[in-house]
N, C-alpha and C positions, 0 to 999 in steps of 0.2 A: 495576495497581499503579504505583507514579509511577517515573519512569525510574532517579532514584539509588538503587531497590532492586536489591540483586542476586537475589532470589529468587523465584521465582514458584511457587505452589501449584498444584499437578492432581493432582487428584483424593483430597488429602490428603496428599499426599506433597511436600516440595521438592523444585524442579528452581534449579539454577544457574544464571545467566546472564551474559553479558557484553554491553555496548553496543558496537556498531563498526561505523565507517560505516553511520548512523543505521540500523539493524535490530539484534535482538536475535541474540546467538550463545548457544545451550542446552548443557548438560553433559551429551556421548555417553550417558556410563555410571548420569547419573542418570534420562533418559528411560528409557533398557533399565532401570533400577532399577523405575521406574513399570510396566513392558508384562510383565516376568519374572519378577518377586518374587526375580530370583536372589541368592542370597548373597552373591554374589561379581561385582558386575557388572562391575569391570575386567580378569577372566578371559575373564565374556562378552565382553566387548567384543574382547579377543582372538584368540578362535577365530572370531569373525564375522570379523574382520579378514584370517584365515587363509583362511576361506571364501570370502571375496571380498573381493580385494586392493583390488579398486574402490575401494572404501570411504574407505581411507585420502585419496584425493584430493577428498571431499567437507568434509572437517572445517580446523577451523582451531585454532591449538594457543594458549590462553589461561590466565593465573595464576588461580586462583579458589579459594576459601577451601576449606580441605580438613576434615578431620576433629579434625583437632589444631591448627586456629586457622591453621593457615601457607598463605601463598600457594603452591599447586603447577600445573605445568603441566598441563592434560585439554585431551581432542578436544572440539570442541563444534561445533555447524552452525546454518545459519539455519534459518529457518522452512522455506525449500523444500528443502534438504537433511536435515531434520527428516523429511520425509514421507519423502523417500527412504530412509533407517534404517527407517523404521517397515516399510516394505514388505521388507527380509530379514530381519526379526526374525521367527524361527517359532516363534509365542508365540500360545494364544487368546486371550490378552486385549488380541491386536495386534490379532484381525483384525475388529474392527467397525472400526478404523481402515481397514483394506485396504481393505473393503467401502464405506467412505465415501470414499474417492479413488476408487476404481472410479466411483461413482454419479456424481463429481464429473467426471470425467472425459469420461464418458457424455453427463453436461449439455452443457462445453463442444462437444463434437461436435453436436449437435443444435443450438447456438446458434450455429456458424458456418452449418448447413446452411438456419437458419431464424431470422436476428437479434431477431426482434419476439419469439422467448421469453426471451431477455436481458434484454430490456425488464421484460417481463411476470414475470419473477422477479424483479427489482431492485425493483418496484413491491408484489409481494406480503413481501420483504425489512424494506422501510421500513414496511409497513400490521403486520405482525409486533413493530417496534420503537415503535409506536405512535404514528407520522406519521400528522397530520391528510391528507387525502384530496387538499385542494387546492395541499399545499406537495407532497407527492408528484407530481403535476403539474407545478409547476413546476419541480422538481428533477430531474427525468426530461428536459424540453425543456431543460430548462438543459444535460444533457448531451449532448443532442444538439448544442447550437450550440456548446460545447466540443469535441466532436470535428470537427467541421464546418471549427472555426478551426484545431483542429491537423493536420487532412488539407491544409490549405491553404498551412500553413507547411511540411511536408514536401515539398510540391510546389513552391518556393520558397527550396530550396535554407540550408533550418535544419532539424539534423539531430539535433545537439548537445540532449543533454536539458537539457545547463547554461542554451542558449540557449532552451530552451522555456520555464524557470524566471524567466528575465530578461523575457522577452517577457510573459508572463500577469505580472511582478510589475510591467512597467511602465503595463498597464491597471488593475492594483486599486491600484496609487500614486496613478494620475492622480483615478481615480475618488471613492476613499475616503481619499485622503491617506496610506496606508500600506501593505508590503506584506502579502506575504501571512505572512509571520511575523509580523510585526507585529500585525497584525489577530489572528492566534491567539492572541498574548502578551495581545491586549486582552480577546480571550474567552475566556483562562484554560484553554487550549486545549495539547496535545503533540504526539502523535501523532495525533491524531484529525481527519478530514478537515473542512476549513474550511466547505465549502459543505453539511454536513451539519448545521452548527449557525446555519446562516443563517437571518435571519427570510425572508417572504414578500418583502419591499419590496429586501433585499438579494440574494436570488435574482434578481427581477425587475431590479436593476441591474446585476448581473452578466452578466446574458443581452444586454442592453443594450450595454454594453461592446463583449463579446466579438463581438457582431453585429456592429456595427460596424466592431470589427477587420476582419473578415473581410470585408464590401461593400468597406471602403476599399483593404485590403489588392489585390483584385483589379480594383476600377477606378483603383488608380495602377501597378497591375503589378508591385508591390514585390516587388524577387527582392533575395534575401542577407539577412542578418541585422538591419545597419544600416538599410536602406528598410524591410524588417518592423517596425522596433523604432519607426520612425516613424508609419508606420499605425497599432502599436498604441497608440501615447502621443495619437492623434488621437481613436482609439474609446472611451478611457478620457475623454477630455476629452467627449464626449458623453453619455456616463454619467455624468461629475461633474457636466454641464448640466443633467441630466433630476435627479440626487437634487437640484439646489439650488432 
């Protein structure tokens, strides 16, 4: 649903939401309303709160439209504090949820123990969303020379996610003329990841790019933010040689 709605449906039921600091914040006691069928779910929400004090320090307290039209204060959580509620709610119709963080859980372990199934799920993910075979390919090595550039910047004394943002937005400026909002505003685009609606020829310039970055990056030696941001304005200018 587009971002200026406040509500989001599962499973039939509204759930509340709020925007802040770009993720969504959910309505406590409308989720427990979805997993409990309880009557009364800001009672529940109570007595879980009683049960586990924890709790209160995962939520964050937002105005959102009540029952009688007026704006009232409710808990509500992000998405990763979402799962975390789902797991003390002793409810069966929680627990395919459990059971599915469990599994998730599971995966990750396995995929630090053995990176290449990462891979090999990210690639069966997109063949599931119905990616052609050879953009899944590129999109794969694409990430790979993406992480490659930013293991490099870490090593290089940028650390700052802000400055990770500025640096990749000053190779898709140089490359594409625009950044990377930019670029999404142009393909009509919100929350949804850039390089997932990329054609072929733009994958293949982006890897381009970002290569680049990164050879330059360490045969000038560039340490700090400034000399990074220089490298990357050089690797982007090589990408914008190679689309013209």
């Amino acid at each position: 649903m587009e971002e200026h709605n406040a509500l989001v449906v599962f499973q039939g039921m509204p759930i509340r939401r709020e925007w802040h600091n770009n993720e969504w914040y959910f309505s406590v006691t409308d989720i427990i309303l979805v997993l409990t069928n309880s009557k009364d779910s800001l009672a529940y929400w109570r007595k879980l709160k009683q049960r586990e004090p924890q709790l209160v320090t995962i939520c964050h307290a937002f105005k959102l439209p009540a029952a009688d039209g007026k704006l009232r204060a409710a808990d509500c959580v992000n998405t990763q504090m979402g799962f975390r509620l789902v797991q003390s709610i002793p409810s069966l119709k929680a627990e395919p949820f459990k059971q599915w963080l469990a599994q998730v859980g599971y995966e990750r372990i396995q995929e630090i123990q053995d990176p290449e199934l990462a891979q090999n799920r990210a690639k069966a993910y997109y063949e599931m969303k119905g990616y052609p075979k050879d953009w899944i390919e590129k999109r794969l090595r694409g990430i790979a020379i993406r992480q490659e550039l930013t293991d490099e910047w870490k090593g290089r004394e940028v650390t700052e996610e802000k400055e990770f943002a500025i640096l990749t937005n000053e190779i898709s400026k140089t490359a594409f003329g625009k950044t990377v909002e930019e670029y999404k505003e142009l393909k009509g685009l919100n929350k949804q990841n850039l390089r997932d609606h990329m054609t072929d020829w733009e994958l293949i310039l982006t890897m381009v790019g970002e290569k680049a970055t990164t050879d330059i990056t360490k045969a000038k030696d560039s340490t700090g933010f400034e000399e990074c941001k220089e490298s990357a304005h050089e690797g982007g200018k090589i990408a914008q040689d190679t689309r013209k």
